[in-house]
LOROMAR-832275 format. One record per residue: x, y, z of N, C-alpha, C in turn; residue in three letters. Coordinates in steps of 0.05 Angstrom, whole numbers, plus 5000, padded with zeros to 4 digits. Each point is the difference from the previous one (the first is absolute). Example, Ala and Ser with C-alpha at 12.3 -4.5 7.8 and 13.67 -1.06 7.14 Angstrom:
residues 2
526448865156498250245000501850245000ALA499350214986501650245001498550225014SER
***
This chain:
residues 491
841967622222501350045025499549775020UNK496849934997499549775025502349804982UNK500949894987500049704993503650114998UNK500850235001503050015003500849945028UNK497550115012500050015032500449555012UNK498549894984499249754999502349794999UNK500250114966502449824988502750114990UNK501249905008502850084981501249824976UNK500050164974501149954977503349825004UNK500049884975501849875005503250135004UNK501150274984501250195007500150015031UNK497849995016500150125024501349825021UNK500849674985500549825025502949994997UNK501049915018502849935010500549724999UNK499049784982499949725017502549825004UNK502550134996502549925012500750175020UNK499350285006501250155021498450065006UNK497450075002498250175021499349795024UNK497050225015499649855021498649774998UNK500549785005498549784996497149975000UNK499350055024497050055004498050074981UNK501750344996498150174993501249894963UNK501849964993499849924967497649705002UNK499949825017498949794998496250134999UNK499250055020498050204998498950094973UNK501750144995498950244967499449804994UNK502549844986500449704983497549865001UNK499149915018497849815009496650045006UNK501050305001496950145007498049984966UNK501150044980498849994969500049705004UNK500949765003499849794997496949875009UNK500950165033497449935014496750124986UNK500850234990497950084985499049714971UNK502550034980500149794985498449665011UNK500849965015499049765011496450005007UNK500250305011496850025012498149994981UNK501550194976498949984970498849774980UNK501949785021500549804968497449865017UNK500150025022498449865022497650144995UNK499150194990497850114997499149844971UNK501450034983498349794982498549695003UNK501749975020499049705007496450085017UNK501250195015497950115014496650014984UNK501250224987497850084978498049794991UNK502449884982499349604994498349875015UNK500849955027498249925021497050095006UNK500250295003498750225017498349914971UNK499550124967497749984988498849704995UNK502749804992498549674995498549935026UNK500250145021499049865026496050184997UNK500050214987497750064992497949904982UNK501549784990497849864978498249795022UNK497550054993497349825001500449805007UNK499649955035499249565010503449914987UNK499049664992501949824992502250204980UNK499550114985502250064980501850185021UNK499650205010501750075013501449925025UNK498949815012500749835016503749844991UNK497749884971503349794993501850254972UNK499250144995501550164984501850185020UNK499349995038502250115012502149775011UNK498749725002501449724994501850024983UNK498650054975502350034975502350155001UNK499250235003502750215012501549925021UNK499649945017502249915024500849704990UNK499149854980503149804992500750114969UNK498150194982502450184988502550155002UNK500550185027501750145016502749834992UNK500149805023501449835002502149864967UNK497850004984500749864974502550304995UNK497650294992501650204997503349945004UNK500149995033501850025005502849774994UNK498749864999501349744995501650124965UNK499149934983500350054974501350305002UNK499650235010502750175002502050035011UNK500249755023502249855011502349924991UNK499149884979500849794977502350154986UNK499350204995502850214983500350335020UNK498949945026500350285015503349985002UNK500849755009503650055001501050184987UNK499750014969501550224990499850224997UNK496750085018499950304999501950015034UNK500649785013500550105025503949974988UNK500949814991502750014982500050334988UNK499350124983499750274988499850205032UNK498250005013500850105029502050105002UNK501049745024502849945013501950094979UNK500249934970503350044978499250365005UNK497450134995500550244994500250125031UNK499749925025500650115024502550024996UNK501449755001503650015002501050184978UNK499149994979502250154980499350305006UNK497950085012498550285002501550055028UNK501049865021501449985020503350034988UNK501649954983502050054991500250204982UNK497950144994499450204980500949884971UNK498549894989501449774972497550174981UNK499150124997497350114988499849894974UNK502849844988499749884971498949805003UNK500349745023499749795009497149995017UNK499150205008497050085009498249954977UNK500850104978498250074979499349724982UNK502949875007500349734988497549825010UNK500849985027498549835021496650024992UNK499850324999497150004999498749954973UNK501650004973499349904981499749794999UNK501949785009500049684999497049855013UNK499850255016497949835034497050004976UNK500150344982498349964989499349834974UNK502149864986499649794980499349795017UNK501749875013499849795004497649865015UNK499050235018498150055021497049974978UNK499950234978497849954989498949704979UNK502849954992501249644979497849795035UNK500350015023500249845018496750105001UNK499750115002496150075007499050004981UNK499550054971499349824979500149774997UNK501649805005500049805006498749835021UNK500050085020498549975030497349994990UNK499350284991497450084997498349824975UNK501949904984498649834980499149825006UNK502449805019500049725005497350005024UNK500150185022497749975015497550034988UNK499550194988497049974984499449765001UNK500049804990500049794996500449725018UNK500750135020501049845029497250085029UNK499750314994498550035026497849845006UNK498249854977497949915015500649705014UNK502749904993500649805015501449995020UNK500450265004501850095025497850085024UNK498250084983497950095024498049825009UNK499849764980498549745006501949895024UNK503349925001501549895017500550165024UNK499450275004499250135025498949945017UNK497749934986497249895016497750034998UNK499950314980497550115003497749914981UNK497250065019497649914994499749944976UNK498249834981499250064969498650204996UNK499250225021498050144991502250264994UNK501950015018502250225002502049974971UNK500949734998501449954979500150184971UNK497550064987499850134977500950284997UNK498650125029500550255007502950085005UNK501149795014503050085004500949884975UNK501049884985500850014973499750224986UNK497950164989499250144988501750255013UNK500450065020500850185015502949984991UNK501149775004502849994997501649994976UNK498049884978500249994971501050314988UNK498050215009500350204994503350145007UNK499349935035502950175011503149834988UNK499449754997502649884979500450124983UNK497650034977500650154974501650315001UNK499450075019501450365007502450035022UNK500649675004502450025022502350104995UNK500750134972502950134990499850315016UNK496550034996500250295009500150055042UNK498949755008500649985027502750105000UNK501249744991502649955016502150234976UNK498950094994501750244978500350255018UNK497650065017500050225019501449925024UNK500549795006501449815029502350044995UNK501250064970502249984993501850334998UNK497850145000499850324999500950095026UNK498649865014499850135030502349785011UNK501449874994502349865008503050164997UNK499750044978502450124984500750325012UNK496950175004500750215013501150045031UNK498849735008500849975025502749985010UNK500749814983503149895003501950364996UNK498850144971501150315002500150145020UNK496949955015500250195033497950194990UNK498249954986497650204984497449855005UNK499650075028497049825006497450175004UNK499950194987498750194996498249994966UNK501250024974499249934977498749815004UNK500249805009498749705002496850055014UNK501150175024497250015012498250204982UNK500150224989497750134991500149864978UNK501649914989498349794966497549815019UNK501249845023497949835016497650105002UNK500050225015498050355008498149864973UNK501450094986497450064975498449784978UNK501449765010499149764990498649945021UNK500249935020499150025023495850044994UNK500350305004498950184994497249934973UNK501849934978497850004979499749745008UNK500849845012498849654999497450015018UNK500250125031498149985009497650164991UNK500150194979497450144989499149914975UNK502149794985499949724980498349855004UNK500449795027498749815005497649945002UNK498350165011496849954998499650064973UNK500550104990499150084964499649774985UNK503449795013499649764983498649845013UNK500249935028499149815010496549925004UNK499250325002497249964995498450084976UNK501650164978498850014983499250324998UNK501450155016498850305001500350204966UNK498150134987500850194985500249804985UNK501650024974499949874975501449805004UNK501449815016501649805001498349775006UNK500149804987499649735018499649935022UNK498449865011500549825028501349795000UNK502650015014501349825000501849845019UNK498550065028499749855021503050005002UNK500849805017503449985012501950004974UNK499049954976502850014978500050354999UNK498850145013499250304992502850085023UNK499250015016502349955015503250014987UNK499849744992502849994990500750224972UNK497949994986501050304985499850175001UNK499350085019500750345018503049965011UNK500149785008503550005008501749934982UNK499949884984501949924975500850294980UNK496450165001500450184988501950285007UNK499850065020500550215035503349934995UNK500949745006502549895000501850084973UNK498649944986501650014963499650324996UNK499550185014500250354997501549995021UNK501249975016501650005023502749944983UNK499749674990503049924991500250204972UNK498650074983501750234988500450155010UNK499450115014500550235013502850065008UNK500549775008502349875011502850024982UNK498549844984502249924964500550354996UNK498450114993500450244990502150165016UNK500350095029501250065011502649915003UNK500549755012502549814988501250154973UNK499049984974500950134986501450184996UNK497750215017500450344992503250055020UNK500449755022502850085017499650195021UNK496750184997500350215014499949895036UNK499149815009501249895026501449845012UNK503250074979502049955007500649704986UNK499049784999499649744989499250084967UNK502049934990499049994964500449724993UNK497949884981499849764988501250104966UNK500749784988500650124973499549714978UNK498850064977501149714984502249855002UNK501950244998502649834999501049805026UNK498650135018501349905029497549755008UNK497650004980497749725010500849774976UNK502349984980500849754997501149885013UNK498649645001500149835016503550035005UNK500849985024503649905006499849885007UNK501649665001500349775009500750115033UNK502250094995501750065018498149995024UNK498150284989499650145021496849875012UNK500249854980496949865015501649725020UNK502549945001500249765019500550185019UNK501250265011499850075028496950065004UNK498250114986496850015005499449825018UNK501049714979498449835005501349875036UNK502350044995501049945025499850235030UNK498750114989498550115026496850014996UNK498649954972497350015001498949735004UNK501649834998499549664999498649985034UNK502350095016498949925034497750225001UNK500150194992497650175010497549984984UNK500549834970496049914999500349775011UNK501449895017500349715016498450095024UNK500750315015499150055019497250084996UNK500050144978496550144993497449724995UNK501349794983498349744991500449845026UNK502450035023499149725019497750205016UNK499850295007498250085014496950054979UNK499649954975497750034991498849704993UNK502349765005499349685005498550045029UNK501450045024499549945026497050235003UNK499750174981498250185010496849834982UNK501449874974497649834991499049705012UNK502549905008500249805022497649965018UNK500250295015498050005017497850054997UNK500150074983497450244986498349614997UNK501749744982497749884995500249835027UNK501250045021499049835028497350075008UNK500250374999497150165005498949964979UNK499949864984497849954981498849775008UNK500949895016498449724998497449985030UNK501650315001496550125022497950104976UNK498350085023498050254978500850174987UNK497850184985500150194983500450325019UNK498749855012500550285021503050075017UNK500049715011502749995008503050144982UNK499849884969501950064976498650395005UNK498550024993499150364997502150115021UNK498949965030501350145019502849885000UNK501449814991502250035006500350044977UNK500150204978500450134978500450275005UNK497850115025499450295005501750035024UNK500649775014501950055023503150084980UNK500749854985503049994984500450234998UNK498150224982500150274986500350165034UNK498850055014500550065029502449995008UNK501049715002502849975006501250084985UNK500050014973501950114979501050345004UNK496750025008501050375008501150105017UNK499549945024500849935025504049934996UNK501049924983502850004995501250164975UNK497750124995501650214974502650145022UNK499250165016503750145006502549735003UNK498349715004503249945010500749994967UNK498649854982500449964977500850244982UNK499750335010501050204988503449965010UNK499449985036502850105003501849754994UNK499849785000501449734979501450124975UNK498150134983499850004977502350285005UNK499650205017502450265011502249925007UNK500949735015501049965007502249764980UNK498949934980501349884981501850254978UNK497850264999501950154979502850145020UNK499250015022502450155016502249835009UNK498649704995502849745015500749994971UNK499250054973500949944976502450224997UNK499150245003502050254987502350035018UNK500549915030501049985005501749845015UNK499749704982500849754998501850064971UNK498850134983500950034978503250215003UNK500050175014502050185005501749855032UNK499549765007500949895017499950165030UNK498250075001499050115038499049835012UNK500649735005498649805014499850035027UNK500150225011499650075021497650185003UNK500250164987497150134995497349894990UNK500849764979498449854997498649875021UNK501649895022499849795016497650145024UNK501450235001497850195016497650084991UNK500250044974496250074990499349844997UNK500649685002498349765008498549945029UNK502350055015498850045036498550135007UNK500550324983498050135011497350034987UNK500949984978496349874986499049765017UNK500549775002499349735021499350165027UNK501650115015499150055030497550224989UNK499350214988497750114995497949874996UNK500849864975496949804994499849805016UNK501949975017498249695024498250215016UNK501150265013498150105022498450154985UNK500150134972497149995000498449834987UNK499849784980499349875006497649865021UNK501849925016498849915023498550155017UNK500250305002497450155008498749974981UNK499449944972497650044982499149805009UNK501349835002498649675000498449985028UNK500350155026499450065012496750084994UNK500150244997497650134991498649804975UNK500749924983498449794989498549765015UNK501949945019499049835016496850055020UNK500350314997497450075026498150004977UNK500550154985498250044968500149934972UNK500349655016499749964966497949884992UNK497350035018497549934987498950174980UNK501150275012498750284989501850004969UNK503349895000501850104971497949814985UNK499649735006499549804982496850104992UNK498650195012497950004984499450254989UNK503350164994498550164979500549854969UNK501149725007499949864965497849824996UNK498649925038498149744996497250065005UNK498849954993496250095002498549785013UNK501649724990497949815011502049935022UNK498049815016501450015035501649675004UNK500149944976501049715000503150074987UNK500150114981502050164994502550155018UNK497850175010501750215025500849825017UNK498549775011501049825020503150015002UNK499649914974502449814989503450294993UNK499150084996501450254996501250055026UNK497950095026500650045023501849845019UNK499649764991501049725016503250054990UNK500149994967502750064989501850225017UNK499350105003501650315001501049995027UNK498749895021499949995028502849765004UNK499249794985503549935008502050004985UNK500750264983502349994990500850265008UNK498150125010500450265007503250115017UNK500449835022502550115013501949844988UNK499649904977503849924989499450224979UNK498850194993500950214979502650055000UNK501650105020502350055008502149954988UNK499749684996502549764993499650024970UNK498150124992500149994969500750224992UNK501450295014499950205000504749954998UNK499749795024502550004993500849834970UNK498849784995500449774976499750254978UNK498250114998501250254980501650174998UNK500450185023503350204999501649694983UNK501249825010502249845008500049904963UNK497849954993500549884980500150214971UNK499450275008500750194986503450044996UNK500449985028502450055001501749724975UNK500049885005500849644988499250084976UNK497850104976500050114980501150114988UNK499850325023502350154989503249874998UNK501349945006502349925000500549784981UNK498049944993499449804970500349645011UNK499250005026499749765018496749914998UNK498849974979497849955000499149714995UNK501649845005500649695014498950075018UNK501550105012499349965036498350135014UNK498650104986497150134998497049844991UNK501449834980498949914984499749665030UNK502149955009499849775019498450115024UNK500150255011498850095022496949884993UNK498650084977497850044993499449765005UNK501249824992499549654990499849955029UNK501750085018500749885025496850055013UNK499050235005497650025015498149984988UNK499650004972497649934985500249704988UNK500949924984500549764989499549785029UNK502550055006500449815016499349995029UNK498350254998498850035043496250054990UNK499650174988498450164993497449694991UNK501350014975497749734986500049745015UNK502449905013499149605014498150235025UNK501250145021497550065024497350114980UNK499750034985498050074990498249774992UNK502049774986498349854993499149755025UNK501949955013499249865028497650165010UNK501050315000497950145032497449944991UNK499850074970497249964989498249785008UNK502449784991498149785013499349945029UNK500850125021500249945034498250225000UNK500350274996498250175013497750134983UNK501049954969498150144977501750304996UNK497850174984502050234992500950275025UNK500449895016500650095026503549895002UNK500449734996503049894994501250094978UNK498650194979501650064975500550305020UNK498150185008500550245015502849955018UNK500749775017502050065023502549934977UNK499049814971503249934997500150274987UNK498550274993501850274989501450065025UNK499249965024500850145019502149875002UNK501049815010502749735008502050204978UNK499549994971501649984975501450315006UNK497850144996501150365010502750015023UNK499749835019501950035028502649854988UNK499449734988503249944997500950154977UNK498150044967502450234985500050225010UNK500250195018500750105012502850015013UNK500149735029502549934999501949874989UNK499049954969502249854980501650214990UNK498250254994500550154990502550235008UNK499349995022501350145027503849895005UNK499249724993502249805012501749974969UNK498850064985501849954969500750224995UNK499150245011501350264987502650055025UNK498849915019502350065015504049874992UNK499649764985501349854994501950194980UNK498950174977502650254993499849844973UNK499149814996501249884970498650164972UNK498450225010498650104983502750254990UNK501750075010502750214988501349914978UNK499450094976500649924980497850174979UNK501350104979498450204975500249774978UNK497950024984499949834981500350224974UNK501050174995501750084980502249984993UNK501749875015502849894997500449675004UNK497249925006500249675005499749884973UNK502549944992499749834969498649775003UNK499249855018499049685005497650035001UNK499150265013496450075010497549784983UNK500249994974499449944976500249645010UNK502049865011499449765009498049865015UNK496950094997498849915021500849725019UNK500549794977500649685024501650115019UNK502350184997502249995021498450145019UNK498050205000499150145019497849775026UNK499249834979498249845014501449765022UNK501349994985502849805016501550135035UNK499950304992500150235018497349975023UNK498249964983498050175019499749725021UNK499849724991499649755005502249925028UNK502050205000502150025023498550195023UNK499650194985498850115022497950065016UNK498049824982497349925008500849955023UNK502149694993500949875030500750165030UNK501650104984501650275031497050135013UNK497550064993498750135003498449895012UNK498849854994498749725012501949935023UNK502749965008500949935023500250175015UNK500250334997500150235012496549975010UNK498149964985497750065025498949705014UNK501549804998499549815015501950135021UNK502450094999501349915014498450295027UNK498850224982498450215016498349925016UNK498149754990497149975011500649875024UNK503249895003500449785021501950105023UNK500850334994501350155014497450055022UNK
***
């Protein structure tokens, strides 16, 4: 009764005709859970490697905060097509196509798993020179390899469950996703010390312990997953017949998954970018701005739920052509998440000596944590809108111009102030360029959606599949966009 009372089943939503709000809500409330979840493993991760003894645990929590990053990077790399599988099964689940649903979600899962076997091979073999060109210490180096060695080897089962909880999403079933989370969740953090220190009959196995409590946790999740897919019983059926490779149907994939691991890899470049500017401080410095990230990361789970709500509701009914309705559950997701938002960031701002040390113990650490948080704090807001907006641009299978937003304030605002500020003020100039970067994608974001060019379904777009033409597109409108806020800043 409590969790009927909570959530509503996918049966229960309206997401072409009901009330906006309250379908976005249901929609988004399991996500937010989902996100807090996935965020708890990282947590966990942190919270026991930060328990090991002096030096080792010191750079084994070094190690983890430029592992993260790698993580993310490398499921970047082929997330497009779980976010392609999305968007195709929002729209056709928006036109009611339930043959073409089933299609979508079979394809997302071949091609998706062909793309993270691959990934996951070639990095093995790449991370310790990726993590040497970071920056980090020789003493950190082994540890983070080892760390990442592992999580490469099991990246089919990451990004196999990324792909789970994509596909249901796009259906409007954000509920399944979350209690499979719940319970992986769950056994990882009562996993982890077992391996990591050696408890009961297992090994000690320090930060690689770590990684197989999550590789393991993860790969019971993604069957979990597979199996259900199967069984059809929540609405999405996968089938043999429907997971052989189609040409066809992998160039519209790719022509909407191409810009969106464009968008996921330019933001896990600009997020390693910086990561090795702050490397070229201390050890302490890299820690706390490792422990600040995970903070900030949580701290935006709702906008990043309601993004993620706000892509399946601009998809289904982009897909049935309501671009009017669409247009509205983008606004009103954006005007929510700027004001609240910006009261959190508020309250972070009075206390964020106190958030940053329930992850930091030593006071060189927390410093650094504290200092972070304090000026990025009141642009929370602007990143509250850059997510509604670019959910929206997703859904509608505009993930170009999602994919450019990202580039626009990270690539190209985020990393040069970062790497200048570093040098004029130290890691205090990498703190104001998050802040600068947050305020303009914000208003890029703001100023490109307003522009309308996102009306268009990519289930009837025979060309979608052309990426050059889209880039040729976006390269026009970069321009328009760029002259729209010059022409703002000088109004």
């Amino acid at each position: 009764m409590i969790l009927q009372k909570l959530f509503k089943d996918k049966e229960d939503l309206e997401l072409t005709t009901g009330t906006i709000w309250k379908d976005l809500f249901y929609l988004s409330l399991p996500i937010v859970i989902i996100n807090l979840l996935r965020t708890a493993y990282n947590i966990a991760d942190t919270f026991w490697v930060a328990q090991l003894a002096g030096e080792v645990g010191k750079n084994s929590l070094a190690a983890i905060t430029f592992g993260f990053p790698l993580v993310f990077f490398f499921i970047s790399l082929g997330l497009g097509l779980a976010v392609a599988g999305s968007v195709l099964v929002a729209q056709y689940e928006g036109r009611k196509n339930r043959e073409m649903v089933d299609k979508a979600a079979s394809q997302t899962i071949t091609f998706g798993s062909i793309a993270a076997i691959t990934l996951g091979t070639i990095g093995f073999f790449l991370v310790e020179e990726i993590v040497k060109l970071l920056g980090a210490k020789p003493d950190v180096v082994p540890l983070a390899s080892s760390y990442m060695q592992v999580i490469t080897l099991g990246l089919v089962f990451l990004f196999g469950f990324s792909m789970f909880i994509a596909l249901m999403r796009g259906y409007g079933d954000t509920i399944t996703p979350m209690l499979l989370m719940l319970g992986s969740v769950a056994l990882n953090i009562v996993l982890d010390p077992f391996l990591i220190f050696g408890w009961w009959i297992f090994p000690k196995m320090g930060i690689e312990g770590a990684a197989y409590a999550t590789i393991f946790c993860r790969g019971l999740a993604f069957l979990a997953g597979i199996a259900i897919l199967f069984s059809g019983k929540r609405g999405v059926k996968i089938s043999w017949r429907n997971m052989v490779p189609d040409r066809g149907f992998l160039k519209k994939m790719l022509g909407i998954g191409i810009p969106a691991s464009i968008d996921g890899v330019g933001r896990s470049i600009s997020v390693n970018l910086v990561l090795a500017i702050v490397g070229t401080f201390s050890t302490a410095v890299v820690a706390g701005f490792g422990i600040s990230i995970r903070i900030f990361s949580m701290i935006f789970l709702p906008a990043i739920a309601i993004g993620k709500g706000v892509e399946t509701m601009t998809g289904q009914n982009v897909g049935v052509e309501k671009y009017g309705r669409a247009e509205k559950t983008n606004y009103i997701a954006a005007k929510f998440m700027f004001i609240l938002l910006t009261l959190v960031g508020s309250i972070t701002f009075i206390f964020a000596e106190p958030i940053a040390g329930v992850f930091a113990d030593k006071p060189e650490v927390l410093n650094v944590g504290t200092e972070f948080l304090r000026y990025v704090s009141f642009t929370f807001g602007f990143i509250g809108v850059i997510r509604a907006f670019s959910g929206g641009f997703r859904g509608s299978g505009k993930t170009l111009i999602a994919a450019a937003i990202s580039i626009s304030f990270l690539g190209l605002t985020r990393v040069p102030l970062a790497f200048f500020g570093s040098g004029l003020f130290g890691p205090e100039g990498v703190w104001m360029a998050f802040a600068a970067s947050n305020v303009l994608g914000g208003l890029i974001a703001f100023l490109w959606f307003r522009k309308g060019t996102w009306k268009q379904n990519v289930v009837n777009d025979k060309d979608h599949g052309f990426v050059v033409e889209k880039l040729y597109e976006l390269n026009s409108t970069v321009r328009e966009t760029i002259s729209k806020l010059l022409s703002f800043r000088n109004s």
